[in-house]
N, C-alpha and C positions, 0 to 999 in steps of 0.2 A: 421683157416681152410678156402682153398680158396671156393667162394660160386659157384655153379655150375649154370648153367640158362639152361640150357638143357638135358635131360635125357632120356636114352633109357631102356625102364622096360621091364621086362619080368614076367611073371609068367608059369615057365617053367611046371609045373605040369597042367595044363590045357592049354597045349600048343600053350599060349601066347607068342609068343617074339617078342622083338625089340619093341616097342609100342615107339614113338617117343614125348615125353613129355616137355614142357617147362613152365616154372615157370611166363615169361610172355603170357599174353593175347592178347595185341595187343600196338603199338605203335603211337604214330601221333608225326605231330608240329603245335604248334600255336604261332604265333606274333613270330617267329623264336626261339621258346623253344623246346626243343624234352622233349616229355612226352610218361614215359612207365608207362604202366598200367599190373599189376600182378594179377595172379589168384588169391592168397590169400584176396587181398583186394577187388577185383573185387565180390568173391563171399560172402565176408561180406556185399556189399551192398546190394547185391539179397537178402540175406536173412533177411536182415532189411528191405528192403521195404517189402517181401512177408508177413512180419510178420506183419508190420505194417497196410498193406490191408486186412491183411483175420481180426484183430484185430477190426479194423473200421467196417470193413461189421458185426460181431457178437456181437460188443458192446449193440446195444442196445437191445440183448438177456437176458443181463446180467445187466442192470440196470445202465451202463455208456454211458457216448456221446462220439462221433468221439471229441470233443474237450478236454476231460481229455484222449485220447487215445495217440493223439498229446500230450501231455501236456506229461505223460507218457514217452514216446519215445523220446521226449526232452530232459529231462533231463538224460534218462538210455544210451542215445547212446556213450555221452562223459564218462560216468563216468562207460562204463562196457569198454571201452578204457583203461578211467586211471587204474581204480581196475586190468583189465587182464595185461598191463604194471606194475604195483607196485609190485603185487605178484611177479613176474618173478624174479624184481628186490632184492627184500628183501632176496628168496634163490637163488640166482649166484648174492651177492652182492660182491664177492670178483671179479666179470668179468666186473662189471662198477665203484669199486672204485677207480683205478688212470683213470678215462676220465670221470665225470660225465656229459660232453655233450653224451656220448654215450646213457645216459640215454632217449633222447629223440627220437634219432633213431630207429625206431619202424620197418623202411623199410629192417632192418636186420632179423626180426624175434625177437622172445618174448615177447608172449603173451599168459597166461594162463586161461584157460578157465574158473578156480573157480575164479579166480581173480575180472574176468569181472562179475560172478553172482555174488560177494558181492556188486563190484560196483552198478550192476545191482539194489540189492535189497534195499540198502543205498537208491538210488533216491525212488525210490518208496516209501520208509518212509518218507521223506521228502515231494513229492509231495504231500501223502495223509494227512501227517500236515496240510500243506497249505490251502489242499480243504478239511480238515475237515473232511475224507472219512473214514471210519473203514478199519484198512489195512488189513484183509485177503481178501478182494472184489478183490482189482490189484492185488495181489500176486494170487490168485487161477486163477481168469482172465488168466493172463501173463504166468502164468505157465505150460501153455498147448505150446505156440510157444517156448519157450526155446528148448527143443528137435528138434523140425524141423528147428530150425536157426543152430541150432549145426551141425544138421548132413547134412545142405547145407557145412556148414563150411567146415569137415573135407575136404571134397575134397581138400581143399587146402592145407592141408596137402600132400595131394597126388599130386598135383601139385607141390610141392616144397620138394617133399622124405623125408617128416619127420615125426617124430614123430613113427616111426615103433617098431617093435616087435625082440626078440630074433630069434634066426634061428628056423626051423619049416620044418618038411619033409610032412603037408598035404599038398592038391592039389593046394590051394589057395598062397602056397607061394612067395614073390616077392620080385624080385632081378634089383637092378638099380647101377649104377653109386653112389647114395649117398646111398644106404644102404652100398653099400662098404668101401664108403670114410670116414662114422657113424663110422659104425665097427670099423675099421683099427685104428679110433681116441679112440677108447677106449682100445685097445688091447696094454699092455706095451712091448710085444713081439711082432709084426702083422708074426713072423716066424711060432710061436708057439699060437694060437688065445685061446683063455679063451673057454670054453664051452658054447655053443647056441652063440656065438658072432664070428663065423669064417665069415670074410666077402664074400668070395665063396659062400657061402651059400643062397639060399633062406630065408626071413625071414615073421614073421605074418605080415599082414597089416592093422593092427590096424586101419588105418584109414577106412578101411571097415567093421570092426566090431563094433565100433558106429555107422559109418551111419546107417546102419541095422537096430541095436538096439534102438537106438534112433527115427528111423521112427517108431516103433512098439508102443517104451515109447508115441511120438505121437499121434499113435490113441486111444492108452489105455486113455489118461488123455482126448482126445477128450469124450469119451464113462461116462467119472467121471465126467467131469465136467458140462455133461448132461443130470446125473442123479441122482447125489448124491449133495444133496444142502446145507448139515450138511458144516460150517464156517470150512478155512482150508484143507477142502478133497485132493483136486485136487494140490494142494502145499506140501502135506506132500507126496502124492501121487508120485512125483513128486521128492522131495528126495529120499527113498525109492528105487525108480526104478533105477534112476540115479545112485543114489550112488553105487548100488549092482554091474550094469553092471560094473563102472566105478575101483570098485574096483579091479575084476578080469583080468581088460584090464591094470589096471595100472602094474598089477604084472608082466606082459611080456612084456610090453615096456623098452626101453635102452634109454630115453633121461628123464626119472622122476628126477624133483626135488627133493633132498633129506636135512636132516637135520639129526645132531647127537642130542642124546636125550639117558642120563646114558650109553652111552660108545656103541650106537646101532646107525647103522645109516636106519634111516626112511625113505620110500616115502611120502610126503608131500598128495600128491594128494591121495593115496590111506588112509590115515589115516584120512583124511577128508570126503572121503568117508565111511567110518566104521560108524564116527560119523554123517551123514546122515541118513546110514541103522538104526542108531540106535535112 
């Protein structure tokens, strides 16, 4: 499917239209390279540093140094990369097994966001080996900016039309260029469209209903984790919340990973959620 770099949204129910959107952020050259730089990536850094600074400024509320904070963030930055790139991999392994260079192309999109918290949580096992540290200390810590990096994230979702919802007649619904192009590519008839999947149509914007949600989950684990000091709170906390929203957002998305499992085909992501809730 060819990749679109510009998009004009509309959310005609709140009589939005035409909103003039593009996938990159800004260009330059240097030493005669031309370098583009994308939302998506652009705002994964914002949200690694923010997390990383507010994480330094409250360390040592919490009994750690700005130097295991870095140490932390060290090692979680590559490996909630590789984790969110692997998972992706593993289910749409039939879309990178004849080119396995594709696997390393990231600049196409694919990267899943439980992927990255496993990677995520791996390092921080590790680290705390190292430094000897009892690991629910970083995990309850760390576990409060998850939420707020995520839902810097999704914007970039919305910056790059993806990751959206079935069709939707509330106010909020939103209609682009790729939700069209989404649709149309799942529809084996595009004459005759499957149900919730007509690409005419408005669809949820899922990408705004984590943000939301997730600034909420936010302040809520802010409020636990500074006041409940029982080992684990603010991490289980933290599943729980995650997981519940995460499952109900999975169910009306149209780009979920799936897998068969006894002749049923599954969302990945929402079943992994259940076992969070649970």
């Amino acid at each position: 499917m060819r990749a679109i770099l510009n998009y004009t949204v509309s959310f005609p129910g709140l009589g939005i239209h035409n909103l003039s959107v593009s996938r990159i952020a800004f260009q330059f050259s240097i030493f005669g390279r031309h370098v583009t730089v994308y939302w998506y990536g652009l705002l994964f850094a914002i949200a690694m540093v923010l997390c990383i600074a507010l994480a330094i400024r409250h360390a040592k509320h919490h009994h750690l140094s700005s130097d295991d904070v870095l140490d932390l963030f060290l090692w979680m930055i590559p490996m909630i990369l590789v984790g969110a790139r692997f998972y992706y991999v593993i289910f749409e392994w039939d879309q990178f097994k004849g080119d396995w260079k594709s696997i390393l192309n990231i600049r196409q999109g694919g990267l899943a966001f439980y992927g990255g918290v496993i990677g995520g949580i791996i390092s921080v096992i590790v680290v705390t080996k190292i430094k000897k540290m009892k690991i629910y200390r970083p995990l309850d810590f760390l576990a409060v900016y998850v939420p707020l990096g995520q839902a810097i994230g999704r914007w970039g979702n919305f910056f790059n039309q993806e990751a959206f919802g079935t069709n939707t007649s509330l106010p909020w619904g939103m209609i682009s260029e790729g939700t069209r192009q989404g649709l149309s590519a799942l529809n084996p008839d595009p004459a005759n469209p499957l149900p919730g999947l007509d690409p005419t149509l408005p669809v949820h914007p899922t990408f705004l209903y984590e943000f939301v949600a997730n600034m909420i989950i936010f302040v809520i684990l802010l409020y636990v984790r500074k006041r409940i000091k029982r080992p684990w709170a603010t991490f289980h906390s933290y599943l729980f919340l995650y997981g519940l929203v995460r499952f109900f957002v999975e169910g009306v998305r149209t780009d979920s990973l799936m897998f068969e499992f006894l002749g049923y085909n599954l969302r990945v992501s929402q079943l992994l959620s259940a076992l969070m809730v649970l």
